[in-house]
C-alpha positions, 0 to 999 in steps of 0.5 A: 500500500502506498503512502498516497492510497493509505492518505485516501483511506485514511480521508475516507476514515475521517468522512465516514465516521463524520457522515455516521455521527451526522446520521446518529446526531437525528433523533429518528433514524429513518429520517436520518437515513432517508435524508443521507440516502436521498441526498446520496442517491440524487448527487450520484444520479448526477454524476453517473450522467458524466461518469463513464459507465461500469463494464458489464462484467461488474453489474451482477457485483453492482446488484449484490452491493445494493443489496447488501448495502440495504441490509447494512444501513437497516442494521446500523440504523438499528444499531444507533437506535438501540446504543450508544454511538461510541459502542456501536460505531466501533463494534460495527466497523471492528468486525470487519477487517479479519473477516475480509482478511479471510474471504480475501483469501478464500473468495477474491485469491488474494495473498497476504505477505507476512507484513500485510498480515501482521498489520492487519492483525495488530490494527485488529487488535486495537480495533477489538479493544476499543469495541470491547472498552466500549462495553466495559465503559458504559458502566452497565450489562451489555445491552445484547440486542445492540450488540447483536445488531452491530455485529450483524453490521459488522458482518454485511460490511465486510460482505459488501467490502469484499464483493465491491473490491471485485466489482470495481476491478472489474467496472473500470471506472471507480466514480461510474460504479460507485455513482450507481451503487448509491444511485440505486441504493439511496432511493429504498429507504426514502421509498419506505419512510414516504409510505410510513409517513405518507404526507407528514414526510417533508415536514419531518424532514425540513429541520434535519436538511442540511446535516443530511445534505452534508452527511450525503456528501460525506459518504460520497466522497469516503466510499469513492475514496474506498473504492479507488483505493481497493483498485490499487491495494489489496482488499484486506489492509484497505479495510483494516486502514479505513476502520481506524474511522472508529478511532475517530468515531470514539472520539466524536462520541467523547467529544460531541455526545458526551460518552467515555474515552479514556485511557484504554481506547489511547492503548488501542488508538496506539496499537492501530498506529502500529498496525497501520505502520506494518500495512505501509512497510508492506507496501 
């Protein structure tokens, strides 16, 4: 990994936790992914009309990215409504980088040099103890739904990592794939929160605008960095590097929503560090 994609993904890390603590920060969690997906959906529709158009080899890929990507937001959504940012930001986005590792390896015919592995294991680690800090911390028993529920979002974004990393080799164009990625995928949640709502929608929506306009261009831009990066990388130290975004997310939580950080999630915070030295030596 180079130092200039590691500098993108490091970018999306910062962008994605961003667009995630704007969507907590909404009480309702449908109207916050209503608007960050609608926003999403419109901005990449615009763009798909200029990007080049994805190679037919990576439109079977394209359909199971929405897919499971309508499954992740469903469970994130359920996640931040049943927990606390902090805790299930980083339990969410924790699980994923062995996982990837693994189907890397198993599914994509990957290999993972001695240095690539280590790092991905020590950045891992770090990642683990910040998780499991977070359900120390809370003070109370683990709230076993929402542990649930982020594990679960843990497991389709290393799903979704794993089968876009394919797709977007295979698409030629990485603004054109991710452009129809959202374009399709942001017009589901929109569609149900319409029939829940039915003509109470707008109004519910009008006071949340602008943090769901920002939080779209957030998640535009961090997952066509993602994206990019998986092009020029392999897929397994690109998702170990991009979830050091719960570093940063634990930070938002301390600083903005008012939860615990403290000394363990330094010693993790530290550990990522090293981890995301280890991938760079590898490159």
């Amino acid at each position: 990994m180079s130092p200039v994609v590691a500098a993108a993904v490091l970018l999306a890390a910062f962008t994605h936790a961003g667009w995630n603590a704007l969507a907590k920060s909404i009480k309702d969690q449908l109207l916050a992914f209503t608007l960050i997906g609608g926003c999403s959906a419109v901005i990449a529709a615009v763009t798909a009309c200029f990007a080049p158009l994805p190679r037919a080899a990576a439109w079977p890929y394209l359909i199971a990215s929405v897919l499971l990507h309508i499954g992740y937001q469903a469970l994130l959504m359920r996640s931040f409504t049943l927990g606390e940012f902090g805790q299930m930001y980083p339990i969410a986005r924790g699980t994923a980088p062995l996982v990837v590792s693994v189907a890397a390896v198993l599914f994509v015919g990957e290999r993972l040099t001695p240095w690539m592995l280590t790092g991905v294991a020590v950045a891992s680690a770090g990642l683990a103890g910040v998780a499991l800090w977070g359900i120390r911390g809370s003070g109370t028993r683990p709230h076993w739904p929402a542990l649930l529920a982020a594990l679960a979002t843990g497991l389709s974004i290393a799903a979704y990592t794993v089968v876009d990393g394919v797709g977007v080799r295979a698409s030629g164009t990485p603004i054109g794939y991710v452009a129809w990625l959202l374009a399709m995928q942001g017009l589901l949640i929109p569609a149900y929160a319409w029939y829940r709502f039915r003509g109470t929608l707008l109004t519910r929506l009008r006071p949340h605008v602008g943090r769901g306009f920002l939080g779209a261009v957030l998640s535009l831009i961090a997952y066509t960095l993602v994206l990019w990066a998986q092009t020029r990388a392999p897929l397994a130290p690109v998702a170990a590097l991009r979830e050091s975004s719960i570093i940063v997310g634990a930070a938002i939580g301390a600083l903005f929503f008012k939860e615990r950080f403290g000394g363990p999630r330094i010693v993790a915070a530290g550990l990522m560090v090293v981890g995301i030295g280890l991938m760079l030596r590898a490159g």
